[in-house]
C-alpha positions in Angstrom: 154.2 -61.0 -78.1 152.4 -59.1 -75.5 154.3 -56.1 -74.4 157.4 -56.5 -76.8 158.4 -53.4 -77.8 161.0 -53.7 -80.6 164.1 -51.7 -80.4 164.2 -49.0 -83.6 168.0 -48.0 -83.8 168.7 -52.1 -83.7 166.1 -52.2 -86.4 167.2 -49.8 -88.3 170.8 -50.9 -88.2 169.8 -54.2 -89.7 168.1 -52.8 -92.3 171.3 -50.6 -93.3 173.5 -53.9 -92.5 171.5 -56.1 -94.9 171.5 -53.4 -98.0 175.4 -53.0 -97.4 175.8 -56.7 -97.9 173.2 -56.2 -100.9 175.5 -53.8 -102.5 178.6 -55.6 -102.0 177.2 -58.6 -104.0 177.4 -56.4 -107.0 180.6 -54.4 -106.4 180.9 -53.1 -109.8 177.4 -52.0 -109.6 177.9 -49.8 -106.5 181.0 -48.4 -107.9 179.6 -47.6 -111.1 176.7 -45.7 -109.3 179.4 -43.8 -107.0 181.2 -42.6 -110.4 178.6 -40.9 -112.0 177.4 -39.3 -108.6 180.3 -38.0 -108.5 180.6 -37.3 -112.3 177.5 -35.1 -111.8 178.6 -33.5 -108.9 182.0 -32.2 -110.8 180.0 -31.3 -113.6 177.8 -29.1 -111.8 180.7 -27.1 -110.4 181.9 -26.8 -113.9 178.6 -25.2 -115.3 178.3 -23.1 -112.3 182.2 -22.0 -112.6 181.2 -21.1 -116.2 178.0 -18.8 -114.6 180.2 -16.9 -112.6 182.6 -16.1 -115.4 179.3 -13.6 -116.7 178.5 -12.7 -112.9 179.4 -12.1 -109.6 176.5 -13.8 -108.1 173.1 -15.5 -108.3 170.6 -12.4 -108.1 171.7 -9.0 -108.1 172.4 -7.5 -104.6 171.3 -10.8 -103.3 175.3 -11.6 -101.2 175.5 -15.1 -103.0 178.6 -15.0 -104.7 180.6 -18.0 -106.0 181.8 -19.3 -102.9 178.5 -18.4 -101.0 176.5 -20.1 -103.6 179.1 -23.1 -103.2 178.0 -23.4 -100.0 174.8 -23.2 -100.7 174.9 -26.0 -103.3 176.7 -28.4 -100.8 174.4 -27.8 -98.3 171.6 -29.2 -101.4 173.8 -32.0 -102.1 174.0 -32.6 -98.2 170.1 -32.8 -97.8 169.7 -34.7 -101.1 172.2 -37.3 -100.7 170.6 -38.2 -96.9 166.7 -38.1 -98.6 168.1 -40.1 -101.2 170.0 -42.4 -99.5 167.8 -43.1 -96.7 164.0 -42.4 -98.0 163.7 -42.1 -102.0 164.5 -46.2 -102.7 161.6 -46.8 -100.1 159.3 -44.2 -101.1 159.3 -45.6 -104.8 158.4 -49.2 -103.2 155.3 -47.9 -101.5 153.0 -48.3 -104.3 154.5 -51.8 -105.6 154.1 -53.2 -102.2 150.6 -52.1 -102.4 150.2 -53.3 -105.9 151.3 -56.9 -104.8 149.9 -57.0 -101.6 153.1 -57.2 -99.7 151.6 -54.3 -97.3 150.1 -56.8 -95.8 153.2 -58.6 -94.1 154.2 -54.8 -93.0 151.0 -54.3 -91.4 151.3 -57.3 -89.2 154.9 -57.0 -88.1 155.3 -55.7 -84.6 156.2 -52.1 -85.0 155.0 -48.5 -86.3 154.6 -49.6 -90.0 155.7 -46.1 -91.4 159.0 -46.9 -89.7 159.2 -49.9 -91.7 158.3 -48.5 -94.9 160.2 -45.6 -94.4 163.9 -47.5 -93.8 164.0 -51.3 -95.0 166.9 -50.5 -97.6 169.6 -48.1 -97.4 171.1 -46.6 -100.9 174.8 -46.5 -99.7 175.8 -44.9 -103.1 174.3 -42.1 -102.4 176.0 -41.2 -99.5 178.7 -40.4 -102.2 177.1 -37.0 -102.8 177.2 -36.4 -99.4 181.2 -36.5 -99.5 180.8 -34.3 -102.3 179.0 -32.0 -100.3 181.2 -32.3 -97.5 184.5 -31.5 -99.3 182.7 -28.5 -101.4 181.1 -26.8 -98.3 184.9 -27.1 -96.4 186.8 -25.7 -99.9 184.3 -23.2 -99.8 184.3 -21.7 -96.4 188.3 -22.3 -96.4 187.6 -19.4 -99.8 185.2 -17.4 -97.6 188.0 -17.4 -94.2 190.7 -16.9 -96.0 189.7 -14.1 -98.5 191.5 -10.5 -98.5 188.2 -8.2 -98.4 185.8 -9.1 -95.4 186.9 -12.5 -94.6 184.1 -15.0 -92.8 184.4 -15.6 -89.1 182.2 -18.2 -88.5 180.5 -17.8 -85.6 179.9 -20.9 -82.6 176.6 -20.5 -83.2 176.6 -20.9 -86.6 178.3 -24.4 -86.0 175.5 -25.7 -84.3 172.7 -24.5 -86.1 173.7 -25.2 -88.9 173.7 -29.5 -88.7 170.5 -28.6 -87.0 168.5 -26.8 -89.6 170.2 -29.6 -92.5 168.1 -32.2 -89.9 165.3 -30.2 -90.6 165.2 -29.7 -94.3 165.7 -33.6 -94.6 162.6 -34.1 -92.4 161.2 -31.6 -94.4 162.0 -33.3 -97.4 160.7 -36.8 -96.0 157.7 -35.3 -95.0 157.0 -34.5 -98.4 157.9 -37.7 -99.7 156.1 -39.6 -97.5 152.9 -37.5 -98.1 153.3 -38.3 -102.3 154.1 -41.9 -101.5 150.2 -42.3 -99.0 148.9 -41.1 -102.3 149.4 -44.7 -104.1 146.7 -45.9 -101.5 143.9 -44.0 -103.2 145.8 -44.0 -107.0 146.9 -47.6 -107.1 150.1 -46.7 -108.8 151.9 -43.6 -108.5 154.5 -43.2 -111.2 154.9 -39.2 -110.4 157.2 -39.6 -107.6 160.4 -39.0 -109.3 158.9 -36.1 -111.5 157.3 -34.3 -108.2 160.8 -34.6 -106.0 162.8 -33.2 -109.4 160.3 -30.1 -109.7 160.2 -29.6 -105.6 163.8 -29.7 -105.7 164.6 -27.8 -108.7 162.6 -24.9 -106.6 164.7 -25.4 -103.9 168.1 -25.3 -105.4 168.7 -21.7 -105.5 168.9 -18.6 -103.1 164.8 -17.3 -102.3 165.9 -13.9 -103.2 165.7 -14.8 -106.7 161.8 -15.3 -105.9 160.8 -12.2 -104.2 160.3 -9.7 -107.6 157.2 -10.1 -110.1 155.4 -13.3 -110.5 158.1 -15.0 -108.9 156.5 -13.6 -105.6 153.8 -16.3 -105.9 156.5 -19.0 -105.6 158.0 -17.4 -103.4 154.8 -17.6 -100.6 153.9 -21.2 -102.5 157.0 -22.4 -101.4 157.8 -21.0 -98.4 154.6 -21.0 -96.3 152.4 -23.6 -98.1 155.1 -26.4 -99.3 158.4 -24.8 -97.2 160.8 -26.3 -99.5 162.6 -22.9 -100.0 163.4 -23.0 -95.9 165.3 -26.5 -96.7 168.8 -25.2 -98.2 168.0 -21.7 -97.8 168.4 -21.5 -93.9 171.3 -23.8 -93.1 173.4 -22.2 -96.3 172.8 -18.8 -94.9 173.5 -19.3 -91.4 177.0 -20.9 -92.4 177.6 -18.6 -95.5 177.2 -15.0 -94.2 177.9 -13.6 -90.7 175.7 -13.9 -88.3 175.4 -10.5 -87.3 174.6 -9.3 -90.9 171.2 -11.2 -90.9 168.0 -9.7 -91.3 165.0 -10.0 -88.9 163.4 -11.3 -91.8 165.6 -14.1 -92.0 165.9 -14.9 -88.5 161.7 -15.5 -88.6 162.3 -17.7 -91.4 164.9 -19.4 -89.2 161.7 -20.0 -86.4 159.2 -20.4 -89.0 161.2 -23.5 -90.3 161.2 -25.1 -86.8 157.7 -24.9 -86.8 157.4 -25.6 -90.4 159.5 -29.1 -89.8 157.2 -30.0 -87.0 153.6 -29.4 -88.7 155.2 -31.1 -92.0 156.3 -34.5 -89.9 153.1 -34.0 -88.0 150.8 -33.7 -90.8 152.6 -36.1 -93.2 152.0 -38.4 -90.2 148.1 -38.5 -90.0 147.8 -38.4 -93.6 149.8 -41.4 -94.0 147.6 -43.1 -91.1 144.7 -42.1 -92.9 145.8 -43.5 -96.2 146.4 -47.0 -94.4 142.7 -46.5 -93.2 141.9 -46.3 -96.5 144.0 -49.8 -97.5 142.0 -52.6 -98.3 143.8 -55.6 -98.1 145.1 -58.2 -100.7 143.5 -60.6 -99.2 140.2 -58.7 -98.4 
């Protein structure tokens, strides 16, 4: 096998290929999943159309109102539905596979064994958030285009920056993921997973302008410099929400902070999950 050097996007469309055919042997399951995604994501609206009945938006002064918050929260269900979809299922099986020693069949297969970790199964029912998302964020900017009283004109730019910065938060968010799953080399077991990604996301659901007054200053720096899970909605939803030509220099650093951000994230999630692999001692050792 000298020289072979497998090709990833084949790869990775097997992978997605097999878990489609996975899903379709239990049809009912996959459509059961897709309904309460979906339920959830309509019930969501609902308590947020109930918020807006006592306000005018999230955080006084702050410019969200309810259709800029709408596309703020279908840029979250964007990112979440693509983590989810793609990463989460795999992240969970880290620790099992180290647990039963099926590592070892990863280790040995001709290619980048985080790739393989990262992709082997595809949660297709997830992807029905993502629609979700996708119809909210169009209803919402149809609201913002066509109001009375300073309607949005979205700007080019904004068009292409915006799928840009949502490929950033979701490497963010791997990044992240992947970093909590190398963890189950040293712990054995790591059962926190799901518990970490609902408290780092529950942070990153809302507008950072929420953060920036009292104690809430501390999450604010926590989560925007240290663990720059704030950067992940908060950028894309801004750039598509609110003009262009209205933003802050503050916001337009955040904007090249988070490129950088995404880059040391993948980078440093990288060597620490190399290292943890250092650390693995085989089942069979």
């Amino acid at each position: 096998m000298t020289g072979y050097r497998p090709s990833y996007p084949r790869v990775f469309l097997t992978f997605a290929r097999n878990s489609l055919v996975r899903d379709m042997s239990f049809r009912t399951n996959f459509i059961l999943q897709c309904i309460s995604t979906i339920s959830w994501t309509v019930m969501n609206i609902g308590f947020y159309l109930i918020i807006f009945q006592y306000t005018d938006s999230i955080g006084k002064g702050t410019g969200w109102g309810r259709d800029e918050f709408f596309v703020f929260l279908a840029t979250t269900w964007i990112i979440n539905s693509l983590v989810q979809t793609f990463f989460m299922p795999n992240a969970q099986q880290f620790s099992e596979l180290i647990r039963s020693g099926n590592l070892d069949f990863a280790l040995l297969k001709p290619i980048d064994t985080q790739f393989v970790i990262s992709f082997p199964r595809v949660d297709w029912a997830a992807l029905s958030n993502l629609v979700m998302g996708l119809v909210l964020l169009g209803y919402s900017l149809y609201q913002l285009t066509t109001r009375e009283t300073n309607p949005l004109i979205i700007d080019w730019r904004a068009l292409l920056m915006y799928p840009f910065y949502i490929v950033c938060g979701t490497i963010i968010m791997y990044s992240v993921m992947i970093t909590l799953a190398s963890t189950s080399v040293w712990l054995g077991r790591n059962q926190t997973l799901y518990n970490f990604w609902f408290y780092i996301t529950n942070f990153s659901r809302y507008p950072m302008e929420i953060y920036k007054f009292g104690w809430g200053m501390a999450l604010y720096v926590l989560f925007t410099l240290v663990i720059p899970v704030l950067l992940v909605v908060n950028i894309p939803a801004r750039i598509m929400a609110k003009p262009l030509d209205t933003m802050q220099a503050e916001y337009w650093r955040l904007a090249g902070f988070s490129i950088l951000a995404t880059l040391c994230c993948l980078t440093l999630s990288r060597k620490i999950f190399v290292r943890a692999l250092k650390s693995y001692r085989s089942a069979s050792s």
